[in-house]
C-alpha positions in Angstrom: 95.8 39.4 6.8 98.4 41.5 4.1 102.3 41.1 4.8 102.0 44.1 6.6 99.8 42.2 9.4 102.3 39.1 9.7 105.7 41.6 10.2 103.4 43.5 12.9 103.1 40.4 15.0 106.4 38.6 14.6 107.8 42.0 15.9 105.3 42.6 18.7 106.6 39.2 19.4 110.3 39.4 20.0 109.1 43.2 21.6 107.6 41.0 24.2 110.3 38.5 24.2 113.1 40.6 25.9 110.3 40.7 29.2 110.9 36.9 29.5 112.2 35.3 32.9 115.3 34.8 30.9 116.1 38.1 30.7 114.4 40.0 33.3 115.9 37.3 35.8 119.7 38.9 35.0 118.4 42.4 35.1 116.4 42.0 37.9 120.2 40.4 39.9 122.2 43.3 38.7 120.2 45.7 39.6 119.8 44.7 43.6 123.4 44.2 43.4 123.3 47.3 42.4 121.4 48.6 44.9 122.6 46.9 47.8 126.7 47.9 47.1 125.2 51.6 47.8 123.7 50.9 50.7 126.6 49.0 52.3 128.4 52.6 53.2 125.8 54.0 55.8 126.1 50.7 58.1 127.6 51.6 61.1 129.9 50.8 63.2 130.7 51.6 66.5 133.4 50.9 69.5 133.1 51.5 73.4 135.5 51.4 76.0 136.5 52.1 79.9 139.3 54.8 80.8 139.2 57.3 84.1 136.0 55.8 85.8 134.5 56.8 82.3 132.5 55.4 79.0 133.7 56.4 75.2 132.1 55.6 73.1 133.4 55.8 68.9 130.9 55.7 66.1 131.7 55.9 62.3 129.8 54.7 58.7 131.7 51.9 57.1 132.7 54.5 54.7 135.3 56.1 57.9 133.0 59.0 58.1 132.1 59.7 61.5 128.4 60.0 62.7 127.5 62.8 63.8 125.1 63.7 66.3 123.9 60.1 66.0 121.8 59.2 69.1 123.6 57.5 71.8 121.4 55.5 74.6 122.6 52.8 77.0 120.7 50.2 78.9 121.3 48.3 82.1 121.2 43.9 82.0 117.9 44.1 83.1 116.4 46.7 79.9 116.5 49.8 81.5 117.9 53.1 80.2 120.3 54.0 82.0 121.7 57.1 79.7 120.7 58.5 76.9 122.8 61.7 74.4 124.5 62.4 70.9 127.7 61.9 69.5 129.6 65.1 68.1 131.5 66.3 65.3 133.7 63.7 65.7 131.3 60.4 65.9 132.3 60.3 69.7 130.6 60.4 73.2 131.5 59.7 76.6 129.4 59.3 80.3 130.6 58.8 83.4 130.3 54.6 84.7 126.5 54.3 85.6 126.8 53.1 90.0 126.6 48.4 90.0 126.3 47.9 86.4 126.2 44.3 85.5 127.0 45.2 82.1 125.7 47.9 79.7 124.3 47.7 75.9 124.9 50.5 73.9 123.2 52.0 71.3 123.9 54.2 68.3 121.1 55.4 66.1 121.6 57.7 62.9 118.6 57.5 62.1 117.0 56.0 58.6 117.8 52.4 59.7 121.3 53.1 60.4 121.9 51.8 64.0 124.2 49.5 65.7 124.9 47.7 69.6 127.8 47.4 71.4 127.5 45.1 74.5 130.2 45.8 77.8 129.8 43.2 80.1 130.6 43.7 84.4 134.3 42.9 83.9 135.2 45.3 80.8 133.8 47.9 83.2 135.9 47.4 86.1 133.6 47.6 89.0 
């Protein structure tokens, strides 16, 4: 094998060298930090509350943004759906007080993974 041959290898050799865990290990951490920093915005958040013999119910992105016509279901303490609609323009949504609840779970889907509970138990309710 010429010069030629020799400089070939020791280059395909330190080619191969930047792949090495001690590099990709860095890359691969910046990058799903990466990654995950862009995700955080779409988690949601959501609030509900009692006023008037009624539900409200506030949803927003952690971002402030409001969700709109995210879909809005609540369940009784024992599973069942008790109500089910979307929020508006405005991330909001309201419903009349189901009759007896022992408490209510509500949900707030946007869809794509983006969803969120909010739990009101028998006293927040007022009944």
């Amino acid at each position: 094998m010429g010069p030629c041959g020799r400089y070939e290898i020791k280059e395909l050799g330190r080619r191969l060298n930047m792949f090495s865990p001690r590099t990709l290990i860095p890359l691969t951490t910046v990058f799903f930090l990466l990654a995950s920093s862009t995700a955080f915005p779409h988690k949601i958040q959501i609030f509900a509350y009692v006023n008037g013999g009624k539900i409200f119910v506030e949803s927003y992105f952690a971002d402030g943004s409001p969700v709109r016509g995210g879909a809005v279901e609540a369940y009784s303490k024992d599973g069942s759906k008790v109500m089910e609609g979307k929020t508006d323009d405005k991330g909001m949504f309201s419903f009349p007080i189901p009759k007896d609840p022992l408490g209510l779970k509500i949900v707030v889907d946007a869809g794509m993974g983006h969803r969120a509970e909010y739990t009101l138990k028998k006293e927040d309710l007022g009944r």
